[in-house]
C-alpha positions as CSV (number, residue, x, y, z in Angstrom):
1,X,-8.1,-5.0,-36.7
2,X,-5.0,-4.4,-35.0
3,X,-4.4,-3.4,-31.4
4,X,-1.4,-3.4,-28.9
5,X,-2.3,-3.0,-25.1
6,X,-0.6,-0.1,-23.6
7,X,0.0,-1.1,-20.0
8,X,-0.9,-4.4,-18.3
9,X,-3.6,-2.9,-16.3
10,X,-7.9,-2.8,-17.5
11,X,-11.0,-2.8,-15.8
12,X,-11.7,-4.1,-12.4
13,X,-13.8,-7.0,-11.7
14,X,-14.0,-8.8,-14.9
15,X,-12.1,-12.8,-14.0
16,X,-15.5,-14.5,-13.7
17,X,-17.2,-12.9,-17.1
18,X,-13.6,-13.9,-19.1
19,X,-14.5,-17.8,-17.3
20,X,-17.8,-17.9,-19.0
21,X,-16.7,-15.4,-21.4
22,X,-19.5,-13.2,-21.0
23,X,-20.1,-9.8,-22.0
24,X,-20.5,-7.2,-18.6
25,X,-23.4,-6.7,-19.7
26,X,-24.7,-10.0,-20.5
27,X,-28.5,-10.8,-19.8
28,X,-30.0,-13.7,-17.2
29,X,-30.0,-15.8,-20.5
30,X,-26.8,-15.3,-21.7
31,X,-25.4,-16.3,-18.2
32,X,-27.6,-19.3,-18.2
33,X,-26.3,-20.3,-21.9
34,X,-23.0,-19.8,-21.4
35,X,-23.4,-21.7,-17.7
36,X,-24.4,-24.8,-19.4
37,X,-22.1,-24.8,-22.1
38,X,-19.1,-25.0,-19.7
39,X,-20.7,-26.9,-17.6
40,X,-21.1,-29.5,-20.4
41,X,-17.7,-30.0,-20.8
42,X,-15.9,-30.3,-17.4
43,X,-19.3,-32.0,-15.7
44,X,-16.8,-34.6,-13.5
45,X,-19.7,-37.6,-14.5
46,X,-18.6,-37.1,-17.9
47,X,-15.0,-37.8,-17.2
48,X,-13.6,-41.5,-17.0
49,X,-9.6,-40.7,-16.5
50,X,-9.4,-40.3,-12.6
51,X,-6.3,-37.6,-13.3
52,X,-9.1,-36.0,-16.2
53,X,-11.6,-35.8,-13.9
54,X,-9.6,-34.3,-10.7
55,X,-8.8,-31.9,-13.3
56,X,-13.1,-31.7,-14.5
57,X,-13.9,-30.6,-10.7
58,X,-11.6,-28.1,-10.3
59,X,-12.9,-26.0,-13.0
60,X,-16.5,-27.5,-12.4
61,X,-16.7,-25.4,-9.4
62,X,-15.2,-22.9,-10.8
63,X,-17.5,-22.4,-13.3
64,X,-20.4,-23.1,-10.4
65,X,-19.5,-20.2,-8.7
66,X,-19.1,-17.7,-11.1
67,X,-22.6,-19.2,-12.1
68,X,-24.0,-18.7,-9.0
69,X,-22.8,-15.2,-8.5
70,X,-23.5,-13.4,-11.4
71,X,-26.8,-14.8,-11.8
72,X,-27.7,-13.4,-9.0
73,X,-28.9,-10.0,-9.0
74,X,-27.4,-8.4,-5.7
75,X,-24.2,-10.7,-5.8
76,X,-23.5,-9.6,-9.1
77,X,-23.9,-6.0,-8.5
78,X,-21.1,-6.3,-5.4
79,X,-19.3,-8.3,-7.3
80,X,-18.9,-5.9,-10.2
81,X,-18.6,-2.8,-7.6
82,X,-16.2,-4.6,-5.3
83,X,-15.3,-7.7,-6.8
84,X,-14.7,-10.7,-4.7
85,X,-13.3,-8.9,-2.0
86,X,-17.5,-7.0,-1.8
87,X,-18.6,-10.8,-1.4
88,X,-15.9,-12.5,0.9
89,X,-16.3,-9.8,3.7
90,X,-20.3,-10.8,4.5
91,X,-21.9,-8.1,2.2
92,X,-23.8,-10.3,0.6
93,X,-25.2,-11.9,4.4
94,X,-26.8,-8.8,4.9
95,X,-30.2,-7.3,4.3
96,X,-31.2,-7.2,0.5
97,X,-29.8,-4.5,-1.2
98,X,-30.6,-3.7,-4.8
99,X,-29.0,0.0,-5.3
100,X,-25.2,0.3,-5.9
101,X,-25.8,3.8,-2.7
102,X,-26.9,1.4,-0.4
103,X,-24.3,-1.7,-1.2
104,X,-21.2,0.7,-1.1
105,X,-22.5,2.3,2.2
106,X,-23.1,-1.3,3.8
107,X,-19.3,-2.2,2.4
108,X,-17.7,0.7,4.2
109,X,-19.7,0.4,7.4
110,X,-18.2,-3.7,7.6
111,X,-14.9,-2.0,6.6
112,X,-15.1,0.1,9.6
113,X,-16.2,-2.6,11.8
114,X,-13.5,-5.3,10.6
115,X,-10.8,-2.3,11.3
116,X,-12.3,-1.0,14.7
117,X,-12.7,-4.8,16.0
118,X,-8.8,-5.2,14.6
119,X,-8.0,-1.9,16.5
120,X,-9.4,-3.3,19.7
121,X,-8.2,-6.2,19.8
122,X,-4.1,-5.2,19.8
123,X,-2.5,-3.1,22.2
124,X,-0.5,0.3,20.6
125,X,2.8,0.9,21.9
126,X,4.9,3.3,21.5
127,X,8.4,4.4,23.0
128,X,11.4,6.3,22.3
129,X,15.0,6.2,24.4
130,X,17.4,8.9,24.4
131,X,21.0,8.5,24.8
132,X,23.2,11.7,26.0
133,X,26.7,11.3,24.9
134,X,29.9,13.3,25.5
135,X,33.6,12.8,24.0
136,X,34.7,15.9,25.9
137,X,34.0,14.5,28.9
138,X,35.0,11.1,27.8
139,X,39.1,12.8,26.8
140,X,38.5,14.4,30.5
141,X,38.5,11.2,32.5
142,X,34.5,11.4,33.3
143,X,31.7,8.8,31.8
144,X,31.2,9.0,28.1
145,X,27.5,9.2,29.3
146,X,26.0,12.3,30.5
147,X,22.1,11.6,30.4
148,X,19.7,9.1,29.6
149,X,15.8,9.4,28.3
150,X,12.8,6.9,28.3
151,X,9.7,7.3,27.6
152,X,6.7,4.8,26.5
153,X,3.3,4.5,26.1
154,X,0.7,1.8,25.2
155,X,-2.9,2.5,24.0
156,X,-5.7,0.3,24.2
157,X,-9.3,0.6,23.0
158,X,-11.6,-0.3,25.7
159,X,-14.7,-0.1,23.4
160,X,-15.8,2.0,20.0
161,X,-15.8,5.4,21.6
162,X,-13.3,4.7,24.5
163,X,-9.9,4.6,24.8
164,X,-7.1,4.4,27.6
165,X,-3.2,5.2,27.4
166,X,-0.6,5.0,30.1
167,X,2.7,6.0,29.4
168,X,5.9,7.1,31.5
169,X,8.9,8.7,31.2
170,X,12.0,8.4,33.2
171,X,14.9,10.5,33.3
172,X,18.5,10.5,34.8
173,X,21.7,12.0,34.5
174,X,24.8,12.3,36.8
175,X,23.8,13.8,39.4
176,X,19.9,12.9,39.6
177,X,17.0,11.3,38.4
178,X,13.6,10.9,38.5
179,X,10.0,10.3,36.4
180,X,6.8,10.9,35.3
181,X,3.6,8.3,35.2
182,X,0.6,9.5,33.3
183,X,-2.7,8.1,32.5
184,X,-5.0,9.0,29.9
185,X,-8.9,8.4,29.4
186,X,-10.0,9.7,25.7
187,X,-13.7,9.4,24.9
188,X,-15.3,10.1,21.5
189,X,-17.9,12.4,22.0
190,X,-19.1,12.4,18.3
191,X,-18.0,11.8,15.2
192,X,-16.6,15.8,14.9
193,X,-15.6,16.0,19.1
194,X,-13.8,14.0,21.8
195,X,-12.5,14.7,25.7
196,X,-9.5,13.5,27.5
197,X,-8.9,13.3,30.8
198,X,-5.6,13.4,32.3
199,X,-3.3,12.3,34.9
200,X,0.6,12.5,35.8
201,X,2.4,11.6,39.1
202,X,6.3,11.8,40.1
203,X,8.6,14.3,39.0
204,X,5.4,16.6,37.7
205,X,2.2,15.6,39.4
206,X,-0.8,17.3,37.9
207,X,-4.7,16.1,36.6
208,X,-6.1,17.9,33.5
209,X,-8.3,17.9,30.5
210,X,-8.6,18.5,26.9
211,X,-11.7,18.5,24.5
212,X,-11.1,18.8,21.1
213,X,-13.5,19.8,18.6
214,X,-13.7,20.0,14.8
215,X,-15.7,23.4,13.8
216,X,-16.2,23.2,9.9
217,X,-14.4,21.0,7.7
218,X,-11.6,22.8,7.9
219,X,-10.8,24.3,11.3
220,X,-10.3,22.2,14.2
221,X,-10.3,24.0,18.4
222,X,-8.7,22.1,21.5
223,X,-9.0,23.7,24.7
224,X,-6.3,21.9,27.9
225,X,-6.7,23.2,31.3
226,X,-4.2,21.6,33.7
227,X,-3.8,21.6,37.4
228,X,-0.5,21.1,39.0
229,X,-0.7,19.3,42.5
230,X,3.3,20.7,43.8
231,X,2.0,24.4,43.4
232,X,-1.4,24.3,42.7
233,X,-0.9,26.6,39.8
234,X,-3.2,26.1,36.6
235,X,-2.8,26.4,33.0
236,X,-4.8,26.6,30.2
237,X,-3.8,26.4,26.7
238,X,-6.2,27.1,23.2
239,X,-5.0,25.8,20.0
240,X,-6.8,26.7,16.9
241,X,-5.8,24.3,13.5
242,X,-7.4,25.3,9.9
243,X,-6.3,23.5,6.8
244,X,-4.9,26.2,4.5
245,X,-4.9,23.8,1.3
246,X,-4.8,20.0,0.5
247,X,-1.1,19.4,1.8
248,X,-0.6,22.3,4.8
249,X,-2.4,23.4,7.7
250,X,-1.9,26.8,9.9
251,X,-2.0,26.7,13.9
252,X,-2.3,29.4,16.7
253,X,-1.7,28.3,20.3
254,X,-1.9,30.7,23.3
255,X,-1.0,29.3,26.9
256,X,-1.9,31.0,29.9
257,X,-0.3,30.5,32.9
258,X,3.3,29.9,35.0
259,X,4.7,30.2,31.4
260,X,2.2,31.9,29.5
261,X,2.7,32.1,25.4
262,X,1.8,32.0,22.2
263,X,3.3,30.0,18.9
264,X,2.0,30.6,15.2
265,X,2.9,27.3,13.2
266,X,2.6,26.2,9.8
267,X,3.0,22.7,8.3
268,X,3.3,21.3,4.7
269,X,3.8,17.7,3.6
270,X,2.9,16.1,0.3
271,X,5.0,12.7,-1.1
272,X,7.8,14.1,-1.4
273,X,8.3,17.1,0.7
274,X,7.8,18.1,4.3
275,X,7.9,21.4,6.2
276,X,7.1,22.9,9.1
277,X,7.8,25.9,11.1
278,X,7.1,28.3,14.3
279,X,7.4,31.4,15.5
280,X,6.9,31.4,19.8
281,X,7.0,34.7,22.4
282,X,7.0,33.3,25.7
283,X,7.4,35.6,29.3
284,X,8.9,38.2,27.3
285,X,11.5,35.9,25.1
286,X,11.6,35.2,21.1
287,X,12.1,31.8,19.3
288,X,11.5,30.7,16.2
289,X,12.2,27.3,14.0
290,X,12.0,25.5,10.8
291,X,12.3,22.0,9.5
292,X,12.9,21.2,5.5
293,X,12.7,17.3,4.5
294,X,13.0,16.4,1.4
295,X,12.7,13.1,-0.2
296,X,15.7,11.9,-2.3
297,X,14.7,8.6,-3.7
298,X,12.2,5.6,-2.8
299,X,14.3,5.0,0.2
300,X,16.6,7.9,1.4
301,X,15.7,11.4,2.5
302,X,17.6,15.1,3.4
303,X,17.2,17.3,6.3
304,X,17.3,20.7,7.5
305,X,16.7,21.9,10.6
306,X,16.9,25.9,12.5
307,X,16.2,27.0,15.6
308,X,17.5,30.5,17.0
309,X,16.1,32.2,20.0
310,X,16.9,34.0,23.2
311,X,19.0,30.2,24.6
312,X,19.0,29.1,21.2
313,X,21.1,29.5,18.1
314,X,21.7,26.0,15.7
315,X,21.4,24.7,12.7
316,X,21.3,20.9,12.1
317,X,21.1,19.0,8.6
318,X,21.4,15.6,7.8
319,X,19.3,12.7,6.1
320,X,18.3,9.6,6.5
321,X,17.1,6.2,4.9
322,X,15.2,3.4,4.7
323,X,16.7,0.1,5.4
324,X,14.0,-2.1,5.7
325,X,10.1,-1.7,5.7
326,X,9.6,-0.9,8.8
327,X,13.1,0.5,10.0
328,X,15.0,4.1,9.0
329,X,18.1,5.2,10.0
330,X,19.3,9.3,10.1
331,X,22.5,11.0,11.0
332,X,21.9,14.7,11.5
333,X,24.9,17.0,12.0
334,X,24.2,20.1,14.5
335,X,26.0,23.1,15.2
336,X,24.7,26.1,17.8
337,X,26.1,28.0,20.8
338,X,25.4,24.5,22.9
339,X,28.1,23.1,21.1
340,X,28.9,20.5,17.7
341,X,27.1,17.4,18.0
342,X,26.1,13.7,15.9
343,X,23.0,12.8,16.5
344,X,22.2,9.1,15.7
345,X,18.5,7.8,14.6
346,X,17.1,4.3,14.7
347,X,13.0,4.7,13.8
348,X,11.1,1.3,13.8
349,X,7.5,0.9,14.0
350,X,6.4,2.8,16.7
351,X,9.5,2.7,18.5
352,X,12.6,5.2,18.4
353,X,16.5,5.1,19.5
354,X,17.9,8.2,19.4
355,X,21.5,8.8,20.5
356,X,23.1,12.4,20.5
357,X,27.1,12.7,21.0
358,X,28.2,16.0,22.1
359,X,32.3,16.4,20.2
360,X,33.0,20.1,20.8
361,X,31.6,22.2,23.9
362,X,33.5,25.2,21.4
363,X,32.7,26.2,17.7
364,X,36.5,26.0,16.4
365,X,36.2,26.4,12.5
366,X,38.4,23.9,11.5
367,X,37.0,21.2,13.8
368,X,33.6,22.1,12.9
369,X,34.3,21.7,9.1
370,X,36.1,18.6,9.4
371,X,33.2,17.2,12.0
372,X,31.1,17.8,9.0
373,X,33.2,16.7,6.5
374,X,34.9,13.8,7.6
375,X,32.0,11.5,8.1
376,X,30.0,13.1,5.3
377,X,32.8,11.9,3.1
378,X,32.8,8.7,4.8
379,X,29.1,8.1,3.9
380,X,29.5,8.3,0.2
381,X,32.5,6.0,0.4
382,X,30.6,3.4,2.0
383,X,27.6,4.6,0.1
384,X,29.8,4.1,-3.2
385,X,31.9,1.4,-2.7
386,X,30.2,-0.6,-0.3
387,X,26.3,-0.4,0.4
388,X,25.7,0.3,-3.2
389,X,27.4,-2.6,-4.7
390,X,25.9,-4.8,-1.5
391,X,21.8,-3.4,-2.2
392,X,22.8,-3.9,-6.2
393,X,24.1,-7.7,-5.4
394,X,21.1,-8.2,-2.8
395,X,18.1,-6.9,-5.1
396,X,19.6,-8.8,-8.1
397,X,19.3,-12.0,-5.8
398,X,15.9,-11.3,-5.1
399,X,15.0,-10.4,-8.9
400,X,16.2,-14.0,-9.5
401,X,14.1,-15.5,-6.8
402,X,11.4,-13.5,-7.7
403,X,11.4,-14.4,-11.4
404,X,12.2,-18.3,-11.0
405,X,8.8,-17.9,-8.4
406,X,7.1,-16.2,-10.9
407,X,8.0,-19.1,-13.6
408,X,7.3,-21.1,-11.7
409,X,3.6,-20.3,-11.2
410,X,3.7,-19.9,-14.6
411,X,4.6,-23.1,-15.7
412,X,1.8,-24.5,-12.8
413,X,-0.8,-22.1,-14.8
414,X,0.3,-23.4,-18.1
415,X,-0.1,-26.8,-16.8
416,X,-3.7,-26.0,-16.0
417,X,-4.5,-24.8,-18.6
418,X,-3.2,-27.2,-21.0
419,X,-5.3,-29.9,-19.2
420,X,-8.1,-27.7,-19.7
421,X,-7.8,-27.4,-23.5
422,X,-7.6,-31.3,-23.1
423,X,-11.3,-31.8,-21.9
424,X,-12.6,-29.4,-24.3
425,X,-10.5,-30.8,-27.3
426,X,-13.7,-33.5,-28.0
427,X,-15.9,-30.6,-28.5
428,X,-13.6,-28.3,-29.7
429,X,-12.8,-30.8,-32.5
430,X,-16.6,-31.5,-33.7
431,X,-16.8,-28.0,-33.6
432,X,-14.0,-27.5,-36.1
433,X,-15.0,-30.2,-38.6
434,X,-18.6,-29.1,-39.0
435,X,-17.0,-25.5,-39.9
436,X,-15.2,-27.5,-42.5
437,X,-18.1,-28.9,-43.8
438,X,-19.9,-25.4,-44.6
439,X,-16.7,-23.4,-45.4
440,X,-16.9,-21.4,-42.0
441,X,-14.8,-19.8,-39.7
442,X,-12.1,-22.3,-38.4
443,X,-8.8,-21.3,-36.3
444,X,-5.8,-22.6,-37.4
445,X,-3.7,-20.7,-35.5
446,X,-4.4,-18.9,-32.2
447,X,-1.3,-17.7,-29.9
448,X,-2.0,-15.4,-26.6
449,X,0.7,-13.7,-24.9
450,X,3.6,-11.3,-24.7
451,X,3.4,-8.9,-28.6
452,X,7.4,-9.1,-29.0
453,X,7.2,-13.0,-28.9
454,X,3.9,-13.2,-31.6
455,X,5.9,-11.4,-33.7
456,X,8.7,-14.1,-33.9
457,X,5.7,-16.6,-34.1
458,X,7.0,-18.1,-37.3
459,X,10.5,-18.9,-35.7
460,X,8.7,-21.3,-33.3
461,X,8.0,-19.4,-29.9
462,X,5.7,-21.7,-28.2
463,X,8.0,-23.3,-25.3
464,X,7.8,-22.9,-21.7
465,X,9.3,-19.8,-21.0
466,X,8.4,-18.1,-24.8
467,X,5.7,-16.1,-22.7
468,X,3.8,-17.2,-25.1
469,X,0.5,-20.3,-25.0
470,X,-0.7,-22.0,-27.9
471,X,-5.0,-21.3,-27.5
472,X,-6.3,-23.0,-31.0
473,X,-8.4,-25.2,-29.0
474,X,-10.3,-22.6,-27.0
475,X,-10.3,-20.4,-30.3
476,X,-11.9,-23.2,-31.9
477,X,-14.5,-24.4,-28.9
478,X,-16.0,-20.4,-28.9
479,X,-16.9,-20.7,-32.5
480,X,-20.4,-20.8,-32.3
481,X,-22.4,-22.8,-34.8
482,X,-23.2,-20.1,-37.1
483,X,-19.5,-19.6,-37.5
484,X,-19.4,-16.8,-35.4
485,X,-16.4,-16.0,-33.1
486,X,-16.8,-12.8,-29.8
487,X,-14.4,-11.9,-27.0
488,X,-15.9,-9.0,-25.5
489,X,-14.1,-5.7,-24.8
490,X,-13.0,-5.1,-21.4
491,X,-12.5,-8.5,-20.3
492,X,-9.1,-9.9,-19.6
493,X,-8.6,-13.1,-22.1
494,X,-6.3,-14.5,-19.8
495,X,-9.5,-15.7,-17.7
496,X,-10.8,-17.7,-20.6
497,X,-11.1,-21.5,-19.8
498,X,-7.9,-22.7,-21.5
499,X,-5.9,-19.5,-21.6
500,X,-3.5,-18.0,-18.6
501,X,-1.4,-15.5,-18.6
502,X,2.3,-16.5,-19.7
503,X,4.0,-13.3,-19.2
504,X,2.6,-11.7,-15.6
505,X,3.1,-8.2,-15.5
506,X,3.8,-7.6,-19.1
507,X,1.1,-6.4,-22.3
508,X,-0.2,-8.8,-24.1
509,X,-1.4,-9.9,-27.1
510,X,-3.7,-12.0,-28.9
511,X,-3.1,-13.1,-32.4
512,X,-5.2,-15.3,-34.6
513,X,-4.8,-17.4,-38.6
514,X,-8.1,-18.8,-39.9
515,X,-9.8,-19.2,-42.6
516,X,-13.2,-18.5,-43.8
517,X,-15.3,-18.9,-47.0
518,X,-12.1,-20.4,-48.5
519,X,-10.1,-17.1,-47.8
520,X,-6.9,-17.2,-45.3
521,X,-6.9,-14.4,-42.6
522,X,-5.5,-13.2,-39.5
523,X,-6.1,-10.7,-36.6
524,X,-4.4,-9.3,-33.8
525,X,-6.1,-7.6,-30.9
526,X,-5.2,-6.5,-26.7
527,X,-5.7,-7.7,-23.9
528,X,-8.9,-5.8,-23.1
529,X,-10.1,-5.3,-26.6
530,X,-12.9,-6.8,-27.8
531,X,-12.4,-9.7,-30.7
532,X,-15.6,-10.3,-33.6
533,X,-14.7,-12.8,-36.3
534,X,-15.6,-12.9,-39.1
535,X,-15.2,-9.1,-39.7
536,X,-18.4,-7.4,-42.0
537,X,-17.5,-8.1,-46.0
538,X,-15.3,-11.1,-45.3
């Protein structure tokens, strides 16, 4: 029987049947056999080396737990649904549950506890400051700055269903300044509607609120009435959402008021591209915009942007890229009737510096080309010459690290494991001789580990780093007395007492010689599949 694993991936849930190397679907006995067959061996009172029987413990308990779990009828049902992670987060302290409905509805209603009790417990804050640049007025003798932005905002949930934000925004610019303080109160009505109340003082002093409310599974209605206390005017805004398919979503949104109008919008975003784009008539006037991202690799993305209108004519493209895991950078070039500009990103967390640099207040061809071209070119060279050969240098570091880490939980694995094969090599070796003694089924040879390397076996590929670990004594400890020798399918052999896994992340392989009724044999089988030796016939 032959078999080569395809990927390094298998079933779910399966480390504590390989430890007792049970079937899934082994019976109460089975579990109880195969319970104090281990146990047998690595009982610590049977050990007399002090180092042996530090050694004895550790897997004694190991073996106690997995004991203790799956013969239990609920914990094993979590555990094979959720695995450990079903049992560490207090499932199994809960009322006694028997069908896999009612465990997977328990799981997810902790889940949502754990995250809502993590949700209120941390503040949110967010923020973004502008910077308004100008080299024209810069060459002129003026400040290089003509404006500034801030604006923040921290959330905080007060219980389940409540929430509170406060945020402000301050502005300024040459000749003035001035800002905004708003409060928000958002309550979760049910699970399908909420309500916000609002308040704003400085600059534009108003009180308002805003219900939201989701309609059918796909359509979503928010209504916002808003009073301003300068001019006691009110306005009144209904926005209408429906998802048009898995990745976009349609919008209409009419305002009513000192600036009445309505905006149709569409947006579409899937893992690699994202769109969006309006179309607005307000008091009289047309606009209309799009934005096109597209994602260019794991870490960098393009962008184009349009916006024209009856004060509004540019185009702006650009891209931007990941440089750590929480932080993106973007340049964006813009041209329009305002002028040429840069506009510089910083994105982190929550947080946002954006810095636009106004270089032409006129659209001159040959400046706007080479404003486009100039550090376009620049990027690449850097790109080329520079970041790449930096990223390449950095990640081949960090591959090194990585893999001497990786060894070197290897090598502590193997370690294990070879002190493991040591307390079962009494048994392992009675085991072996009374095979001998009736012509049965004894391993001469077992090797587990990476395919390529098992089939070099007879140059001698049983070092360290071979990827490769010698497993003739656990072979030879799972032969049962009628000479009879099962891994079962669907269980990972690395989690056999005695075995590990020599090659993380790669296939793997198991491959054993032995000989029965006189007759030399071998077998080779994956990862996952299931082993039965002797085979019918031999």
């Amino acid at each position: 029987m032959m078999g080569e694993e395809a990927a390094p991936t298998g079933p779910p849930n399966r480390e504590l049947y390989a430890l007792l190397n049970l079937s899934p679907e082994a019976s109460d006995e089975e579990i109880r056999k195969a319970y104090r067959q281990w146990a047998q061996v690595y009982h610590p009172d049977k050990i007399q080396s002090p180092q042996m029987k530090e050694v004895a413990t550790e897997n004694f308990q190991r073996i106690c737990e997995a004991y203790e779990i799956l013969s239990d009828e609920t914990k094993r049902l979590i555990y094979d649904l959720y695995g450990m992670e079903g049992l560490t987060s207090g499932l199994e302290l809960g009322p006694r549950l028997s069908k896999p409905d009612e465990i997977k509805e328990e799981l997810e209603r902790i889940k949502r506890r754990n995250e809502e009790a993590k949700k209120m417990a941390h503040f949110q804050p967010t923020g973004s400051i502008l910077f308004n640049l100008s080299v024209p007025d810069f060459l002129g003798g003026d400040g290089i700055m003509r404006g500034m932005v801030m604006a923040s905002q921290v959330q905080s949930q007060l219980s389940k269903d409540d929430a509170i934000a406060i945020g402000g925004n301050l502005a300024a610019n040459e000749k003035s300044g001035g800002g905004i303080a708003t409060a928000i109160l958002r309550r979760q009505i049910s699970p399908v509607s909420s309500i916000e109340f609002v308040a704003s003082t400085g600059l534009q002093s108003l009180i308002g609120m805003q219900t939201t409310r989701q309609l059918t599974i796909h359509s979503t209605a928010t209504i916002n009435i808003s009073k301003s206390l300068s001019d006691g005017s009110i306005n009144l805004t209904n926005t209408w959402t429906r998802q048009l398919s898995e990745t976009s979503s349609g919008n209409i949104e009419l305002a009513l008021g000192m600036r009445s109008a309505i905006t149709v919008g569409w947006k579409k975003r899937d893992e690699n591209v994202s769109a969006a784009g309006d179309f607005k008539i307000e008091s009289g006037a047309l606009g209309a915009s799009a934005r096109y991202t597209r994602k260019l690799s794991s870490k960098s993305h393009g962008r184009i942007v349009g916006r024209i209108g009856s004060n509004a004519l540019e185009i702006e493209v650009g891209g931007g890229r990941k440089i750590s895991e929480f932080s993106t950078v973007r340049m964006m070039y813009t041209i329009g009737i305002k002028g040429i500009f840069w506009k510089l990103e910083l994105h982190r967390g929550s947080q946002k510096l954006i810095v636009p640099i106004l270089l032409s207040s006129h659209l001159a061809p040959v400046f706007a080309t080479g404003a486009f071209i100039v550090p376009t070119s620049l990027y690449f060279l850097l790109k080329k010459f520079v970041v790449k050969p930096y990223l390449r240098k950095r990640e081949k570091q960090k591959a090194l690290e990585n893999m001497e880490k990786t060894w070197g939980q290897v090598g502590e694995a193997r370690a294990r494991a070879e002190k493991a094969q040591q307390l079962l090599q009494t048994v392992a070796t009675r085991k072996r001789n009374r095979q001998v003694e009736t012509d049965g089924l004894i391993v001469t040879k077992a090797l587990y580990g990476d395919p390529k390397a098992i089939e070099r076996r007879d140059e001698g590929v049983e070092g360290v780093d071979s990827g490769v670990i010698d497993v003739t004594v656990p072979m030879n400890f799972l032969v049962s007395d009628s000479g009879q020798l099962k891994l079962h399918e669907g269980v990972k052999k690395s989690g056999i007492m005695g075995f590990c896994d020599p090659c993380p992340g790669q296939p793997k392989q198991l491959y054993i010689a032995y000989t029965y009724h006189s007759q030399t044999l071998e077998v080779t089988v994956g990862d996952y599949e299931e082993l039965s030796i002797p085979q019918e016939g031999q």
